[in-house]
Each structure stands twice: as structure tokens, then as C-alpha cells.
C-alpha angles and dihedrals in degrees: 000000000000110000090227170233124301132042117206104215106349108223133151107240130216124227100233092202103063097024122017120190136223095004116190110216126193110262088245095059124189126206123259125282106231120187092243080073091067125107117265090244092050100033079058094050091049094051082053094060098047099266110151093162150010113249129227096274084048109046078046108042106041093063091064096041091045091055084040089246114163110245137181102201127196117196135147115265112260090036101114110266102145088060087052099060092029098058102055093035091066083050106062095018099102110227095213094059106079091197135102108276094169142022130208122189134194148170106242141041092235096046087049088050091043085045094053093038090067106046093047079050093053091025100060115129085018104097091230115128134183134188132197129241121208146144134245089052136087127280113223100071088060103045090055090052091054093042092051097054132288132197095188144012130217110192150155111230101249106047090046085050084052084052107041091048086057094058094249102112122069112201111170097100103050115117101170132067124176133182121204124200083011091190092060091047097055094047117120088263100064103018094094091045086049084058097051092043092050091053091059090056124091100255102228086078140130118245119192117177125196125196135161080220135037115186121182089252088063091039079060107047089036083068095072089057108040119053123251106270088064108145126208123231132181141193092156131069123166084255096067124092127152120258099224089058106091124200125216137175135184123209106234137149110245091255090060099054101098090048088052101047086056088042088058097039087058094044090041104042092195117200084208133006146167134199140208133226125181092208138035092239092059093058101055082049106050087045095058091046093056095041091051091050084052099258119155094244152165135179125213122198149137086277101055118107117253098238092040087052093057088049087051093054099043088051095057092039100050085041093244086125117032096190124066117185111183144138120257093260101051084044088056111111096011110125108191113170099189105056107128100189137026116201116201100206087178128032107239117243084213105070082209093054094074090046087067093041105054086035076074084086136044102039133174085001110311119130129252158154128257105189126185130202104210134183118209094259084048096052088068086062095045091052084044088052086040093052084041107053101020093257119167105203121199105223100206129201117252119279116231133190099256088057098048087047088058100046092043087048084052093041095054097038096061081051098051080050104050085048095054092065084063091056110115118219092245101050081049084064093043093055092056081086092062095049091083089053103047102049078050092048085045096060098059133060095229097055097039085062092054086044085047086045085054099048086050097056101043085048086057101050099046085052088062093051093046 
């Protein structure tokens, strides 16, 4: 298949990972963190877990927490900025006192888990601990980890609000307060939460915020929570996509949607991918349709109950399941590093949208694959997206049937080959009994479609293993 034809916007893209572009940096600057700088104990922990180096976010962000400057960062999602506020943080929290020194606050579950998980992971042999704070589950576990000793908290707003009004949290020695996904935090959902919240903190703290997007309206509210010397700094613009991120769309009318997602899951293969609905229904539907066509599949949405939802989550993470369809909401929080390809079933109404969709792939440097499904009305938004954000779209000639058969023959038959080098010599001598069967098989229609249910399986199968 030629990877065609025309291009929407032409423009050269930046990776903002290894070189990010018109940085904004706070008129007191600081110089950059290098991870030469860490302590002997973390720079060692770090080197256990695969860090050769600290990225942009990182080397910019840890100067200012560690001199307890407020900062508003902006910064791509997948960059790297829970290493930024984690790293300093075990290095001014004090291990021998078993009270909250610092407080994190998100908007999601999964972003508080993701959040904890990875400072047990860089905190181990400190002495440090952190526990997360969240609602739909039960209290008590929670309550005991407060009462034992905490360093730091990881929490959504609700459910530490539940807690402090119950007398379990202790706040008075906190001296760091971070918001992730900032913008989130200071939506109309949480901003009266974030108040109350802010009222129950000593009031000489530092307060960093981090966002993937910063508009004026969050530069405003962050004001009431950070003192009046907070800086701005930026390694993100609108402008900036990776350039190992490609992006793809396919010409369709909206009834043909569902044939051609699984059209471009069969072409595609994806070791991991996650698609987007506009709306709930979609992705019910979306998800019966792929399970039906035998994909290895699972569906997040507001419907979807709490404890279902975790099930759903550990099982992409952990690749049990290689296909995540899900709204932009449910998807919120989630930080998957090894998602391939991302597949835009509807267009967004919202440009930026799509930027935080296909930034689902590609992170921290990997390559990917951001498709999108449009509809002829749709396509005048995605050229609008592509002018806005300096996309360049791969518009890609309709897959057929003739075309899929041959890559799936191709496909299985470099399978079936590889497979043959691990054929002992005595099994050889066992299969000759099969070879009667099989010429015979081979002669009818109704055996050739058990042999052809075989293959398939077999196909799918070994995709899963690739």
C-alpha cells in the first residue's frame, strides 16, 4: 500500500522530548538540574530502573522546588513531569518526621495510583512513604496509612476534604503543594474543592503547578494559590508535536465507521491501541463490534463500574489486553507508555483535543501512530487542527479487501515459517498422519473453512505473541 498521496499542511515538526523549542523561562532563571546533581542513593535508584538521564521538564523544574520557588509549568503529556516534582521532593521531605510534607493533588484515581506507584518505585531505601487518597473505595485502608506515618499524599480533592473533615489528615507540616494536570484542577469541577483544600494548608508553602495546557483562564485562577513572586515556564506551545508521532486518516461515510476500525486493526496489527468516542454510546458499541470480530478488547467510560474499570486498566497496562476503547474523560489520568497506536474513531470538536488524544502515543520518545476515521464534514475540522497545530495528516487510500487478504496471507505466512525452524524431527515424522487428511480437507468447502478457522486463529494468536 502506498502511503499516499496528500499531505494536509505540510510542516516540519519538532520532538519535544529531545529538543524543545521556544521555551519561556521565569526572569529569575535558575540553571539547569543535571543528573550528575543527584544524590549518590537516588542517582543509584534511578540507574536501577533504566534513567540515564534527566529530560527537559526535569533538568528545568527541580532548580526552582528544590529553592521552594512558585512555578506554573507547562509542559506535553508523556514528558516526564512526575519525575519533575518527585525528584526534588525525596530530596527536601525529612524521613524521621512521619507527617505529610507534601501534598499532590490530582484529578483522577488512576493518575493518584500512577502518581504513588512511582514515588514508592524512586523512593525505595529512603524511608520515605506515600500513600494515595481516593474515592469509590473503602476508608479504612486509608485512614490506617495516614494514621501510621506518611511523607507524602496523593490525592483527588473530594475524597482529602472527606478525610480532613474527619480529623485523619494532618496537614500543618506540609510545605509542598503540587497540581497535576493544573488545568483540570482549576475547572469548574474541582475549583471550589481546590479552595477549601487551600484553606486547610499552612499558608508560607510552595505551590508548583504542572499542565499540557495552560490557557489565560488557568494563568488567572493559579494566582490565588501560588504568592506573588510565581514564575511561568514553558517547554510546550501548541506548535509543538513530536516527530515520531505520525498522523494518518482514512476518508469514510459515518455508517461505515465500525467496518473500517476493524479494517484498520487487521491492516495495522497494533501491539497497543487506544481509541477514541465522542460519545459513551460509541464505545459500547465499538466494543461489541470488536469483540464480536475476535479482537482482544476492552471499553472505558462513564458507565462503566468503578471496580470494572480498575480491572480494565490493570489489564492494558499490564498488555492483557492490547485494545482500549474509551471517551476523553475516562481516558483522563491514565499514563500508558506503551500505547503504539492511537485510533480517532470521531473527529473532536475541541483542535486541542486531538492533540491530547494522539499524545497518547509516542512518549518519552517512542514512535506511533495517531489515525483518524472522517467523514467529509469532519475533514474541514482536521485541516482546521492540522493549520492550527502544524500537523501534517497522511491522507491514505482506501483499504479493500483484496489488499488486507494479501497482507494478512503475508503476514501468516512469515508466521507459519518462523514456526517451521522450531519443528523437531520427530514431530516431522508424527504429521505425515495428517497429510491424508488434510489433501482430502483441502478438496471440499466445508473443510477448507475449518482448515481457514484454524489458520485464523492461529494468526490471531501469534499476533498477540508478536
Amino acid at each position: 500500500m502506498s502511503e499516499n498521496t496528500e499531505n494536509v499542511q505540510a510542516q516540519e515538526p519538532v520532538n519535544p522530548f529531545l529538543t524543545p523549542i521556544n521555551i519561556i523561562e521565569p526572569a529569575h532563571k535558575l540553571p539547569d538540574y543535571s543528573f550528575e546533581q543527584l544524590p549518590e542513593n537516588l542517582k543509584a535508584t534511578l540507574t536501577k530502573h533504566g534513567w540515564t538521564d534527566l529530560m527537559p521538564v526535569q533538568r528545568k523544574t527541580i532548580p526552582y522546588m528544590l529553592a521552594a520557588r512558585d512555578l506554573l509549568i507547562q509542559s506535553k503529556t508523556g514528558s516526564g513531569k512526575t519525575g519533575a516534582f518527585v525528584l526534588p521532593l525525596l530530596q527536601v521531605i525529612e524521613p524521621s518526621h512521619p507527617y505529610p510534607q507534601a501534598l499532590i493533588l490530582v484529578p483522577t484515581r488512576e493518575l493518584a495510583i500512577q502518581v504513588h506507584e512511582e514515588i514508592e518505585k524512586l523512593a525505595e531505601g529512603t524511608g520515605i512513604k506515600s500513600t494515595a487518597i481516593f474515592g469509590g473505595v473503602s476508608y479504612e485502608p486509608q485512614v490506617k496509612a495516614l494514621k501510621s506515618g506518611v511523607h507524602i499524599i496523593v490525592a483527588t480533592p473530594g475524597r482529602l476534604i472527606d478525610h480532613a473533615q474527619k480529623g485523619n489528615a494532618d496537614f500543618l507540616s506540609v510545605r509542598d503543594l503540587i497540581m497535576d494536570e493544573a488545568d483540570e484542577m482549576l475547572s469548574m469541577g474541582f475549583y471550589p474543592d481546590m479552595q477549601r483544600i487551600r484553606k486547610m494548608l499552612p499558608k508560607a508553602i510552595a505551590c508548583t503547578m504542572f499542565s499540557a495546557t495552560i490557557p489565560q483562564t488557568v494563568k488567572s485562577l493559579a494566582r490565588e494559590f501560588q504568592r506573588p513572586s510565581a514564575e511561568f515556564l514553558s517547554l510546550s506551545y501548541d506548535k509543538v508535536i513530536a516527530n515520531n508521532l505520525e498522523h494518518r486518516y482514512y476518508m469514510c461515510d459515518v455508517m461505515e465507521k465500525d467496518s473500517l476500525a476493524v479494517k484498520i486493526l487487521e491492516w495495522e496489527m497494533p501491539d497497543s491501541c487506544m481509541i477514541f468516542c465522542n460519545m459513551k454510546r460509541d464505545v459500547s458499541y465499538l466494543e461489541q463490534v470488536l469483540l464480536n470480530n475476535g479482537f482482544n478488547v476492552a471499553a472505558l467510560s462513564g458507565d462503566v463500574p468503578q471496580k470494572q474499570r480498575e480491572k480494565t486498566l490493570d489489564d492494558f497496562r499490564s498488555k492483557k489486553v492490547n485494545i482500549l476503547i474509551c471517551t476523553d474523560v475516562a481516558a483522563r489520568g491514565i499514563d500508558v507508555s506503551h500505547v503504539t497506536h492511537v485510533l480517532v474513531y470521531d473527529h473532536p470538536e475541541d483542535h486541542e483535543v486531538y492533540v491530547h488524544r494522539s499524545g497518547r502515543t509516542a512518549r518519552a520518545g517512542k514512535s506511533g501512530v495517531a489515525i483518524s476515521l472522517i467523514t467529509a464534514v469532519e475533514e474541514i475540522e482536521l485541516k482546521k487542527t492540522a493549520a492550527d497545530f502544524g500537523i501534517n495528516f497522511k491522507k491514505m487510500e482506501p483499504l479493500t479487501e483484496e489488499m488486507l487478504g494479501a497482507r494478512v496471507r503475508e503476514r501468516l505466512s512469515d508466521a507459519l515459517n518462523r514456526e517451521k525452524q522450531n519443528i523437531k524431527p520427530l514431530e516431522r515424522n508424527r504429521f505425515g498422519r495428517y497429510y491424508p487428511l488434510i489433501e482430502e480437507m483441502s478438496k471440499d468447502e466445508d473443510q477448507k473453512q475449518i482448515l481457514a478457522h484454524l489458520l485464523d486463529e492461529y494468526y490471531r494468536k501469534a499476533g498477540k505473541r508478536s
